[in-house]
C-alpha positions in Angstrom: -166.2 -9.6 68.1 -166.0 -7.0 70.7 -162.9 -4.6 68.9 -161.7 -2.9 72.3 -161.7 -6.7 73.5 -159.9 -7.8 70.4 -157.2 -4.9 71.1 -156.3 -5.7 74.3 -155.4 -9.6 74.0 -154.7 -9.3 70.3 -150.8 -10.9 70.9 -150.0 -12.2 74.6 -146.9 -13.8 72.7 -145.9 -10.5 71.2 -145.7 -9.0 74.5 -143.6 -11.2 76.3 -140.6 -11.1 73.4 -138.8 -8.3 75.7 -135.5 -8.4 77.0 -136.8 -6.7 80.0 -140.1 -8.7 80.5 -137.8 -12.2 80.7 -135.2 -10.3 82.9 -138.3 -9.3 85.4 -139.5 -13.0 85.3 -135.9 -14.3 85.8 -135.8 -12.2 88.9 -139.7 -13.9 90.3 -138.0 -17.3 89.3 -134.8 -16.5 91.3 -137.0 -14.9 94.1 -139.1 -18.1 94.4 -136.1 -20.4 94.5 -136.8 -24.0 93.8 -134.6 -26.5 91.9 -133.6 -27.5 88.6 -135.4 -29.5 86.0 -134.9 -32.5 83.1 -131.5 -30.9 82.4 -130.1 -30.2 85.8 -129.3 -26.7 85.3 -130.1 -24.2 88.3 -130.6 -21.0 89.2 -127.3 -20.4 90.4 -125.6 -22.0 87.3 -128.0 -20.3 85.2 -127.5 -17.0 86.6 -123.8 -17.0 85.7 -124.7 -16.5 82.2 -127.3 -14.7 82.7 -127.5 -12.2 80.0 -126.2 -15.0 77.4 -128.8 -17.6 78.6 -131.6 -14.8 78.1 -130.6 -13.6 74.6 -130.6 -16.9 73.5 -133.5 -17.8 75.5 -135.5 -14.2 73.9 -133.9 -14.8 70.4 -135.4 -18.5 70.1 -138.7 -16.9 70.9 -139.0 -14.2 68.2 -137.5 -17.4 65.7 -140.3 -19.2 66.9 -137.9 -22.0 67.8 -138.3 -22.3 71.6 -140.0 -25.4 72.9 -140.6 -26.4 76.4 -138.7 -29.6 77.9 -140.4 -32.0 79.5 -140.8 -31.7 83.5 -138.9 -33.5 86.3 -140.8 -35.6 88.0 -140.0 -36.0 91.6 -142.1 -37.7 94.2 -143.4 -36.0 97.3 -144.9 -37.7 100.6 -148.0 -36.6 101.7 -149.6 -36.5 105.6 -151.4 -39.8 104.6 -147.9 -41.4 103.8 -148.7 -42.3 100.0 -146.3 -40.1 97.1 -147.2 -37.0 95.2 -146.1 -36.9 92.0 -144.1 -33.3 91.5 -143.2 -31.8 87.6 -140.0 -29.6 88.2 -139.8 -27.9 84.9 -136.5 -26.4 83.5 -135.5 -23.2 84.9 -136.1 -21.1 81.0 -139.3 -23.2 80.8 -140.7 -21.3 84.6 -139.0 -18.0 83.0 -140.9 -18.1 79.9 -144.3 -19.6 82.3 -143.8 -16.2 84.4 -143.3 -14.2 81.9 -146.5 -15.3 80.4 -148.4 -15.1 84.0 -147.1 -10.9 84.3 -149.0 -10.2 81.0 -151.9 -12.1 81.6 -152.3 -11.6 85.6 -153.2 -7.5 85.0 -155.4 -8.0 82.3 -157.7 -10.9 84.1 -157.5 -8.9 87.3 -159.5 -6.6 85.6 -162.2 -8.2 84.2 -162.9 -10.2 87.3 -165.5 -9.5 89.8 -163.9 -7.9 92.8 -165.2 -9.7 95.4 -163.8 -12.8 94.0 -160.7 -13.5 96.6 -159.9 -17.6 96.0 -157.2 -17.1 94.5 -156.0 -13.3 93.8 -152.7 -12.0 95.4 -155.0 -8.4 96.2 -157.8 -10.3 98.5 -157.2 -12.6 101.6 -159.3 -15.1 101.8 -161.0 -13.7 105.1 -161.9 -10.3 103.3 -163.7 -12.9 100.7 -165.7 -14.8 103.5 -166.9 -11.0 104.8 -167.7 -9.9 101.3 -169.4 -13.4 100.6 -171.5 -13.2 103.9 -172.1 -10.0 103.1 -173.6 -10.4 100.0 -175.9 -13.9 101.1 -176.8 -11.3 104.1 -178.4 -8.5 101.4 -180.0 -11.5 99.5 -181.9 -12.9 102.1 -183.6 -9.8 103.2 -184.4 -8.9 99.1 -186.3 -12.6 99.3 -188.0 -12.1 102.7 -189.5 -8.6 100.9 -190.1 -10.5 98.1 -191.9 -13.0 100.1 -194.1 -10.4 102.4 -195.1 -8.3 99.4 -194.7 -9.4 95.7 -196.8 -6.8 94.1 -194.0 -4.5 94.1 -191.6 -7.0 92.2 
């Protein structure tokens, strides 16, 4: 196995069992709103006990104790009028979920090509179209060369 590979994702766990990683993923889960899940706790009720609810939240992580609750479900309507089914997990279940998302967004980031745009925060999807057409653009002349004089290749 690749060792600098190895190095680098060697515990994703490990690297979320900070007091100021959850506390930065509270902050995401506040900033993005949304409501409460199975136990009907929410982010206003949470965030009164803040520091209390992410102690205990960090210390059943390093025990190895946490487990996720099951998810809300909540119907939706869509434009064609039938439901969509919704999961609304717990608010500590989307802490520890963003949490886990800030130590793995970085290090896929990297690795992927950068003219991929579906779905990174970095690209719009315009700028992926360009780079796209771009590319089929270069492409098609390297065939038609290919086509008027295959010696060379």
């Amino acid at each position: 196995m690749n060792q600098e590979l190895k190095l680098k994702w060697h515990s994703i766990y490990g690297q979320i069992l900070f007091e100021r990683k959850l506390h930065e993923a509270w902050l995401q889960v506040k900033e993005n709103k949304g409501a409460g899940g199975i136990d009907g706790e929410t982010l206003e009720s949470y965030e009164k006990k803040l520091d209390e609810n992410l102690s205990g939240l960090l210390q059943k992580l390093r025990d190895k104790a946490y487990v996720p609750s099951p998810v809300r479900r909540q119907y939706i309507p869509k434009k064609n009028g039938k439901m969509r089914p919704l999961g609304i997990p717990n608010i500590e279940d989307r802490i520890v979920q963003q949490a886990v998302v800030n130590v793995l967004q970085p290090k896929c980031e990297e690795s992927i090509m950068s003219w991929i745009g579906s779905w990174r925060s970095t690209v719009s999807a315009s700028c992926a179209t360009l780079t796209i057409f771009s590319y089929s653009r270069k492409r098609r002349k390297t065939s038609k060369r290919r086509l008027k004089s295959p010696e060379k290749y």
